[in-house]
Wavefront OBJ file of the C-alpha trace (Angstrom):
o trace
v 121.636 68.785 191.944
v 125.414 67.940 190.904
v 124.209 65.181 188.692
v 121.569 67.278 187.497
v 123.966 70.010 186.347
v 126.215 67.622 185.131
v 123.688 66.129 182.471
v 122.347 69.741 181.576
v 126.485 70.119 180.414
v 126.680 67.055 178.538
v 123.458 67.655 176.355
v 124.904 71.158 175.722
v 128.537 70.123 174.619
v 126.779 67.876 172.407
v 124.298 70.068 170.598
v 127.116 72.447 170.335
v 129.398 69.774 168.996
v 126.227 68.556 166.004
v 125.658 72.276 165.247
v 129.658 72.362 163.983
v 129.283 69.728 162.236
v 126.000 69.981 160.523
v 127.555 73.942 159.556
v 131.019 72.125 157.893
v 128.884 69.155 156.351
v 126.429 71.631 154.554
v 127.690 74.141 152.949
v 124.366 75.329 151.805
v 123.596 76.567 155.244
v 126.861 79.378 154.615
v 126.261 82.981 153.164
v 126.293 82.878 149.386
v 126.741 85.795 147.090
v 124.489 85.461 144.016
v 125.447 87.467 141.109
v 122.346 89.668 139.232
v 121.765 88.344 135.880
v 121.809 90.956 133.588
v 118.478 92.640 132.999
v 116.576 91.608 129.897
v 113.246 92.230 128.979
v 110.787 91.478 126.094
v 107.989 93.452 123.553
v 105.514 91.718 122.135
v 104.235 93.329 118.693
v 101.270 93.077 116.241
v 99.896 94.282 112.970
v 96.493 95.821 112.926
v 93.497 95.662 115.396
v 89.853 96.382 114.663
v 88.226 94.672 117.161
v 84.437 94.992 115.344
v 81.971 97.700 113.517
v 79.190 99.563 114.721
v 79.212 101.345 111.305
v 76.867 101.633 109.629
v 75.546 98.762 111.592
v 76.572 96.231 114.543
v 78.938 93.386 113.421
v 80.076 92.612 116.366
v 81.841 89.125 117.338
v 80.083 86.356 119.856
v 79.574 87.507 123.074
v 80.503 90.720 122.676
v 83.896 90.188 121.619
v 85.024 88.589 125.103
v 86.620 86.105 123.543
v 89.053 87.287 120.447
v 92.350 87.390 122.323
v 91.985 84.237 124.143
v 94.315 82.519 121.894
v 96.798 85.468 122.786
v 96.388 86.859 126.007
v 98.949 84.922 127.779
v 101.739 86.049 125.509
v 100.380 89.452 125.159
v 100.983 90.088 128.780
v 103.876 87.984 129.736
v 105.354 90.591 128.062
v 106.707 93.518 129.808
v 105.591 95.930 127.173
v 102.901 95.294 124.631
v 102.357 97.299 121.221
v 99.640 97.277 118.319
v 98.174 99.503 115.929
v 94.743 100.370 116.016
v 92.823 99.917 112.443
v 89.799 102.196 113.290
v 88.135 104.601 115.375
v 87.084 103.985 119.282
v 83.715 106.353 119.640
v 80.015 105.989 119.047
v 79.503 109.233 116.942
v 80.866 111.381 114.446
v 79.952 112.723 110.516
v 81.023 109.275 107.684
v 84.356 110.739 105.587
v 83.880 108.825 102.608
v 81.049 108.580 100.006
v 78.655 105.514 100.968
v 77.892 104.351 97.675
v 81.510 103.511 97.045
v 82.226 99.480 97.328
v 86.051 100.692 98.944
v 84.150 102.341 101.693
v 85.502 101.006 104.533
v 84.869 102.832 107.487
v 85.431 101.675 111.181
v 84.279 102.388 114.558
v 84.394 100.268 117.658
v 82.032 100.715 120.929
v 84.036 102.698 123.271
v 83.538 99.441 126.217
v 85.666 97.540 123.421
v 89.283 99.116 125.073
v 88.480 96.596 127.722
v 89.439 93.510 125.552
v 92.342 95.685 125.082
v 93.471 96.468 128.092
v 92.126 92.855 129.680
v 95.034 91.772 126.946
v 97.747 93.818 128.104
v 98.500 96.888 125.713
v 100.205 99.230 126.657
v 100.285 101.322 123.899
v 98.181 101.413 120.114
v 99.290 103.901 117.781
v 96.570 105.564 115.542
v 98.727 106.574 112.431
v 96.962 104.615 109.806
v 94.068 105.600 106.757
v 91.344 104.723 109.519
v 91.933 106.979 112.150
v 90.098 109.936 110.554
v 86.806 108.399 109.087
v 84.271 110.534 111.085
v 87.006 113.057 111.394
v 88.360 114.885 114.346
v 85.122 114.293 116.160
v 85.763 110.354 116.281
v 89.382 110.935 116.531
v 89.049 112.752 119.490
v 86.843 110.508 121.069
v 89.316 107.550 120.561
v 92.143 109.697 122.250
v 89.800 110.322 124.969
v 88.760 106.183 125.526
v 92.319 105.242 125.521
v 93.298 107.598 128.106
v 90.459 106.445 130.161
v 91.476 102.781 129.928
v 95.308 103.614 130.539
v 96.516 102.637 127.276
v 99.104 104.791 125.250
v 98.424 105.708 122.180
v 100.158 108.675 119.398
v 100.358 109.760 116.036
v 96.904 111.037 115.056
v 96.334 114.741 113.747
v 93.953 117.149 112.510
v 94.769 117.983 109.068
v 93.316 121.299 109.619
v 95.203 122.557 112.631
v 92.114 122.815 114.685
v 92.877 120.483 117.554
v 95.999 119.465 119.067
v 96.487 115.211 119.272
v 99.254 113.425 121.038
v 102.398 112.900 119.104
v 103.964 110.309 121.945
v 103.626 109.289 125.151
v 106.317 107.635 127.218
v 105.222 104.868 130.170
v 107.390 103.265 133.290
v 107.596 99.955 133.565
v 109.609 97.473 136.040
v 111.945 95.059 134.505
v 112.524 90.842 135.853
v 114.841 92.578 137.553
v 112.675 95.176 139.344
v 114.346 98.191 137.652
v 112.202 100.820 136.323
v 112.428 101.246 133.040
v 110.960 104.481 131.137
v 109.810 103.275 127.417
v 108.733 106.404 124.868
v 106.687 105.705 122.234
v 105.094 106.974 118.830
v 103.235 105.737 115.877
v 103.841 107.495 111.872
v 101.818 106.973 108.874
v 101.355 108.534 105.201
v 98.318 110.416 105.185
v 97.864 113.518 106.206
v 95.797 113.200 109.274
v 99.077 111.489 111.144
v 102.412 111.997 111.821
v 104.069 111.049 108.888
v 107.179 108.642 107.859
v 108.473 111.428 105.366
v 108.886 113.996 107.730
v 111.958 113.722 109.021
v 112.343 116.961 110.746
v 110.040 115.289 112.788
v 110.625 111.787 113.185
v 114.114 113.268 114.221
v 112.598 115.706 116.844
v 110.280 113.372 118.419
v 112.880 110.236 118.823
v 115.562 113.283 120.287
v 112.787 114.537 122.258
v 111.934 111.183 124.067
v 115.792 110.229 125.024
v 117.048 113.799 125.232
v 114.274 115.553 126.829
v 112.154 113.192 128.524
v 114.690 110.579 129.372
v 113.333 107.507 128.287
v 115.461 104.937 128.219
v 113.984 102.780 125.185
v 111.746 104.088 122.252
v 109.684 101.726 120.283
v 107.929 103.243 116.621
v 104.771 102.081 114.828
v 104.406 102.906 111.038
v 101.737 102.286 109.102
v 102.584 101.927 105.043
v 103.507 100.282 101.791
v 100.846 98.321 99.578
v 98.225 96.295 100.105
v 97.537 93.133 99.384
v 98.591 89.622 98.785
v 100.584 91.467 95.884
v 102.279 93.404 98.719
v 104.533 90.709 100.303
v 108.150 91.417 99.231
v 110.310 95.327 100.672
v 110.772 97.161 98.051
v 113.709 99.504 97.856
v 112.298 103.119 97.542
v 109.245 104.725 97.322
v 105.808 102.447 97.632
v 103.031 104.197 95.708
v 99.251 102.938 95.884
v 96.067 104.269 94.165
v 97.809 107.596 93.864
v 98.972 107.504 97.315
v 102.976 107.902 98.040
v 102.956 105.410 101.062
v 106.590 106.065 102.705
v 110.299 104.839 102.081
v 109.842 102.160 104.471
v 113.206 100.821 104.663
v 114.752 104.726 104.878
v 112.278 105.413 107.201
v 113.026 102.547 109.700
v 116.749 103.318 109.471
v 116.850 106.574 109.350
v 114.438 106.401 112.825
v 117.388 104.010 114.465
v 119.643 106.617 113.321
v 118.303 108.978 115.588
v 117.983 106.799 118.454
v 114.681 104.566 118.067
v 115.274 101.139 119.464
v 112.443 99.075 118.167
v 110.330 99.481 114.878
v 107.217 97.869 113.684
v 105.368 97.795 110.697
v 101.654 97.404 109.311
v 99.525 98.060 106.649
v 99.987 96.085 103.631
v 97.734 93.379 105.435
v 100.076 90.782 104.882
v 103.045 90.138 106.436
v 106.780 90.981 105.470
v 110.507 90.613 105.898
v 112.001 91.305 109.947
v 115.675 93.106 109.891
v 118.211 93.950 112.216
v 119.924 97.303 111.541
v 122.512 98.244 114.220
v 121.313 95.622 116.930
v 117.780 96.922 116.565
v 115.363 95.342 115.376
v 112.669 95.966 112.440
v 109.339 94.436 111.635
v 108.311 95.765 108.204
v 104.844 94.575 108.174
v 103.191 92.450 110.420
v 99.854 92.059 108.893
v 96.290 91.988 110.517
v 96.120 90.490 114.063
v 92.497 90.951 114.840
v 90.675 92.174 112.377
v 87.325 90.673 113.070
v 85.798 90.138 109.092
v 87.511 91.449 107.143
v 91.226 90.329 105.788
v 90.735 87.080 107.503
v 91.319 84.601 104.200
v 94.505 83.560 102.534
v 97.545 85.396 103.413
v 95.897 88.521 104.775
v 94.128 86.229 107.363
v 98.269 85.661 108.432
v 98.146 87.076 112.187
v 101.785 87.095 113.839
v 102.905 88.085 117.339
v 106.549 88.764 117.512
v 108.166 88.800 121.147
v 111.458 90.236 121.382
v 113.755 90.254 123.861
v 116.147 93.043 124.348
v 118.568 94.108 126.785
v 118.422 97.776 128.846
v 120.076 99.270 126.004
v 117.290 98.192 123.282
v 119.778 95.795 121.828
v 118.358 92.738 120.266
v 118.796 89.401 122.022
v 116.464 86.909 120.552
v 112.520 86.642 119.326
v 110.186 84.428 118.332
v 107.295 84.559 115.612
v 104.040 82.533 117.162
v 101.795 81.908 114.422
v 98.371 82.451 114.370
v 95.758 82.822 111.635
v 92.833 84.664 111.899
v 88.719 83.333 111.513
v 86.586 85.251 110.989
v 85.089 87.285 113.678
v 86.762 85.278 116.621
v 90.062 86.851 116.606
v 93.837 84.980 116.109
v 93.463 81.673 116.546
v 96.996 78.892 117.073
v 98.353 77.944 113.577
v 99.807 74.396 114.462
v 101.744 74.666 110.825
v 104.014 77.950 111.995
v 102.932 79.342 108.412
v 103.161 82.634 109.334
v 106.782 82.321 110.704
v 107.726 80.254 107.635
v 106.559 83.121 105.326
v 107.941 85.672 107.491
v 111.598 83.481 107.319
v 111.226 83.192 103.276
v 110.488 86.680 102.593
v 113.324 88.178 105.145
v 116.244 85.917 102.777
v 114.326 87.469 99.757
v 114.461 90.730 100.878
v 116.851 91.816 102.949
v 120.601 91.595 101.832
v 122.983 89.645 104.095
v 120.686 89.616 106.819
v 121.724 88.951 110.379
v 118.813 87.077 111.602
v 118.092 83.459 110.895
v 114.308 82.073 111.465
v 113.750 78.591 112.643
v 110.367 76.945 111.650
v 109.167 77.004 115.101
v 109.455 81.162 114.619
v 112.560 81.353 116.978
v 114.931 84.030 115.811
v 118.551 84.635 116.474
v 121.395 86.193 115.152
v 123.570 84.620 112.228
v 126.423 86.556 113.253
v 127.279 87.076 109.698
v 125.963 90.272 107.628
v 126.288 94.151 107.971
l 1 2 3 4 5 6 7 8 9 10 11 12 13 14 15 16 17 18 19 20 21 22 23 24 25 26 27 28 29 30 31 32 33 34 35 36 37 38 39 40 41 42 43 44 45 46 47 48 49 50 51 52 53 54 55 56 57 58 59 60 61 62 63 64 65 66 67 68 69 70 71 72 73 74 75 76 77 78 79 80 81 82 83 84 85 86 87 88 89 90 91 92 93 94 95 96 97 98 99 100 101 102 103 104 105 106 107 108 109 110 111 112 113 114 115 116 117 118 119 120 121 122 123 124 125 126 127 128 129 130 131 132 133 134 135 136 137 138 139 140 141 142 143 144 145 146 147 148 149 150 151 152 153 154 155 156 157 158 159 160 161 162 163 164 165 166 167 168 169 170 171 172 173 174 175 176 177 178 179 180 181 182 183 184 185 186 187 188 189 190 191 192 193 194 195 196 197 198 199 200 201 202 203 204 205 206 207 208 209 210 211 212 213 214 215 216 217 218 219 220 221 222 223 224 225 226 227 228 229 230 231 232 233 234 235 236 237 238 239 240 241 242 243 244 245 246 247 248 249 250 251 252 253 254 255 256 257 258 259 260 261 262 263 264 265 266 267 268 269 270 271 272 273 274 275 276 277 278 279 280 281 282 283 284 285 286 287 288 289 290 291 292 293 294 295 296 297 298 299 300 301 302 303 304 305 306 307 308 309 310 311 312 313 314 315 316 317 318 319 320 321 322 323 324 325 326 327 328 329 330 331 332 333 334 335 336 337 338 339 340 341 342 343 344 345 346 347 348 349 350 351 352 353 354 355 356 357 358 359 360 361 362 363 364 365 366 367 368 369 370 371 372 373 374 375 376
């Protein structure tokens, strides 16, 4: 029993003795303090989406339109928020706006079951400020509001011209950062006609930015506007008003700044159908026009078939960190597909030294963007 004991002590002193060592030899195995990383996170933002037509018949892409964001999707939602503008009307009824016979016609209305590809692509939020929103009216208007909400997708900046019904003018969303913070993002969408919220009413623009980060709290608020020309034409910012077939189409650069002014952290642009200069005005950044993203036939040739997704990655505060253009070109009725040549980043690059003075952001070819540290 004493030589029992005695061995049972031995094979103890020594584990304890290897346990010492093993601690002093690897200091992996002591308590570490990791520092947090400051929290970043990124948008990803597109030009206009009209998905197909049902009007005034079905042209519709292969299988049902399953397909058109698979060049996209994975960007789309690795993204912790995701923004578009939506070109046309979600509903299946509602009385034609414009005359028929006309050639310029255009008219648009997606099957409701469509906000699926949407939401299967992670948006968050489409505005629905743009000359398409109100061609069957309030009726179709109405029903779009009501699809979106039924899918979980935010969407703003519709109205009824004639004060009849009452249409969302922003909606705010939580979201969780890398991080895990939660992170309260407000949101709202301007246009020129008078069926939206428009970028020359500033009383407005001012009350609804103040609203979201006064009232509601929201700690970043991204804008949608929908202006300018159209057309290849359409490319370069001008300074000023932007004024097509009769139609005063917004101060786009006023409008932008003036929006940052009053607290707005991120702004993009559409409705030129091409694509235009990217700014940064007081660490925020600007997308004046990114183009058509998924369009399904129609604007799918030549520069208007340009399709851009911008990521951007800010900090908490809605300061700009870095981006990147990913270039894709659209064919016609399958959606964006991978431009191998970065063309669209290239012409996004040559028109932002063109067009905006002593600009802060350089544009590699690959579409990565950073600051120049140089400019206003």
């Amino acid at each position: 029993m004493r030589t029992h004991a005695w061995l049972l002590f031995m094979v103890f002193c020594l584990a304890l003795s290897c346990s010492c060592k093993s601690s002093q030899e690897n200091p992996a195995q002591q308590p570490v303090t990791i520092e947090k990383q400051p929290d970043t996170l990124t948008v990803a933002v597109v030009g206009d989406i009209m998905m197909g037509n049902t009007f005034p018949h079905d042209r519709l892409p292969a299988e049902d339109g399953k397909h058109i964001f698979d060049d996209v999707r994975d960007i789309l939602k690795g993204a912790t928020v995701t923004c578009g503008n939506l070109e046309g009307t979600i509903a299946t009824s509602g009385k034609p706006r414009k005359n028929l016979n006309s050639p310029m016609a255009f008219m648009f209305m997606m099957p409701p079951r469509y906000t699926q590809h949407l939401l299967d692509a992670g948006f968050d939020f489409v505005g629905l400020a743009n000359n398409h929103i109100y061609d069957f009216f309030d009726e179709a208007m109405t029903q779009t509001e009501e699809n979106l909400e039924k899918a979980g997708i935010g969407y703003a900046g519709a109205r009824d011209p004639k004060g009849q019904h009452a249409h969302q003018e922003f909606c705010t969303k939580l979201f969780i950062t890398p991080n895990g913070d939660s992170l309260l993002v407000g949101f709202s969408a301007f246009g020129h006609e008078d069926y939206s919220l428009r970028t020359r009413d500033t009383a407005t623009v001012r009350r609804i930015v103040k609203t979201l980060k006064d009232e509601k709290g929201c700690d970043l608020v991204i804008l949608s506007f929908h202006g300018g020309k159209e057309g290849s034409g359409a490319r370069h910012l001008p300074y000023g008003s932007e004024n097509f077939y009769g139609d005063e189409r917004g101060f786009l650069r006023d409008f932008a700044h003036f929006a940052i002014d009053c607290g707005a952290d991120i702004i993009y642009g559409h409705g030129p159908h091409v694509v235009r200069a990217v700014e940064l005005y007081k660490d925020r950044f600007i997308a004046y026009s990114l183009g058509n993203f998924c369009t399904a036939g129609m604007g799918v040739q030549g520069l208007t078939g340009y399709a851009p997704l911008v990521t951007i990655r800010i900090d908490k505060a809605g300061k700009f960190i870095d981006g990147k253009i990913h270039s894709f070109l659209q064919q016609t009725m399958k959606g964006p597909k991978t431009d191998p040549k970065n063309l669209v980043a290239k012409e996004i690059a040559t028109l932002t030294k063109e067009d905006i003075k002593d600009s802060r952001l350089s544009i590699a070819e690959d579409g990565t963007i950073k600051r120049n540290n140089s400019g206003n």
